[in-house]
C-alpha positions as CSV (number, residue, x, y, z in Angstrom):
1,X,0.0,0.0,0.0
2,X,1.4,3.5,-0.9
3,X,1.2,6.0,1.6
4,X,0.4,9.7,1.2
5,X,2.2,12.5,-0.9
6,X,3.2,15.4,0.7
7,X,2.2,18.4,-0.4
8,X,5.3,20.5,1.4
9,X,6.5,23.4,-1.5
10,X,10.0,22.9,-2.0
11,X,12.7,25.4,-3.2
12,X,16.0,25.9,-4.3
13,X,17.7,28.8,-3.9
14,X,21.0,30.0,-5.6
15,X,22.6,32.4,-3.2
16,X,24.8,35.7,-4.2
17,X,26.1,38.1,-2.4
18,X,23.3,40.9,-4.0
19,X,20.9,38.1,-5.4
20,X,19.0,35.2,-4.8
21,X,17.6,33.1,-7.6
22,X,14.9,31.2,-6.5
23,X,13.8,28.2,-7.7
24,X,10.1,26.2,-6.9
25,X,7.1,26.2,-9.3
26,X,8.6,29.3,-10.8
27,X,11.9,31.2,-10.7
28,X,12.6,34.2,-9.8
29,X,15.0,36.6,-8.1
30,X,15.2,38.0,-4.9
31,X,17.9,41.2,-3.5
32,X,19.8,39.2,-1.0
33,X,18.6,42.1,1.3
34,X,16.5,41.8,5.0
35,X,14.0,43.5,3.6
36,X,14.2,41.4,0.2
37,X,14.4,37.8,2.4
38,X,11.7,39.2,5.1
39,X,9.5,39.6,1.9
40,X,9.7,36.4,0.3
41,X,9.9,34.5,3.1
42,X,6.8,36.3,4.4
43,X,4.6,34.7,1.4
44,X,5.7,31.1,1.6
45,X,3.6,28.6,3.3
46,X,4.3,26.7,6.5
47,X,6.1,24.7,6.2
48,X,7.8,24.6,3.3
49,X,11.4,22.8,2.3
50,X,14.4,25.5,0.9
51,X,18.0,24.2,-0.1
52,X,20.4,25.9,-0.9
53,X,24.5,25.9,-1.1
54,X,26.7,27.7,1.7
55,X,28.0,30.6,0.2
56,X,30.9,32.8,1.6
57,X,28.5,33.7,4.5
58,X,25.9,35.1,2.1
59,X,23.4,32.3,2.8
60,X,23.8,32.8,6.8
61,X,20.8,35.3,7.2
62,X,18.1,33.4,5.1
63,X,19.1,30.4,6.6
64,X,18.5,31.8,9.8
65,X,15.2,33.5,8.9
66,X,13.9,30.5,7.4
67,X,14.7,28.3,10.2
68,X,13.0,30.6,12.6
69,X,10.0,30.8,10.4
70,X,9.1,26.9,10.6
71,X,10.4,26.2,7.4
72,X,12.8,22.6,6.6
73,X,16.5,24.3,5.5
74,X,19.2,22.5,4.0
75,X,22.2,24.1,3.7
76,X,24.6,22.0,1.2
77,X,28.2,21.9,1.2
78,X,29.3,23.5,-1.9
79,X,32.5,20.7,-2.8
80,X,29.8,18.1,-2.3
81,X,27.6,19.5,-5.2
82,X,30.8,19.9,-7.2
83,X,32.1,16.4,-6.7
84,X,28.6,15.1,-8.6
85,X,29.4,17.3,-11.9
């Protein structure tokens, strides 16, 4: 017997030090900003799932927003995504 689906949004987020490209049912780009995170993490549903790579720092403050929001964050080490190229 299967069990259910979830239904959980999942994102993935490639992080800048000005930008973030966002990536879930649509893409789309984000300033890499308080104000710019408070925003979009303002209209995602609880809970939702967001990845994204460890940048220089730059990835610390969403991370941390995210995580205090309810929201499932995975924060990938960058040499393990380049060791599957």
């Amino acid at each position: 017997m299967l069990g259910k689906v979830s239904a959980v949004p999942v994102y993935g987020v490639d992080v800048s030090k000005l930008k973030l490209d966002v990536f879930g049912t649509s893409a789309e780009q984000i300033n890499n900003s308080k104000s710019g995170i408070g925003k979009w993490v303002k209209s995602l549903s609880v809970p939702s799932i967001v990845g994204m790579e460890a940048t220089n720092g730059y990835h610390e403050f969403l991370a941390a927003v995210l995580h205090a929001a309810g929201h499932t964050v995975y924060v990938i080490n960058p040499q393990g995504i380049h060791a599957l190229r």
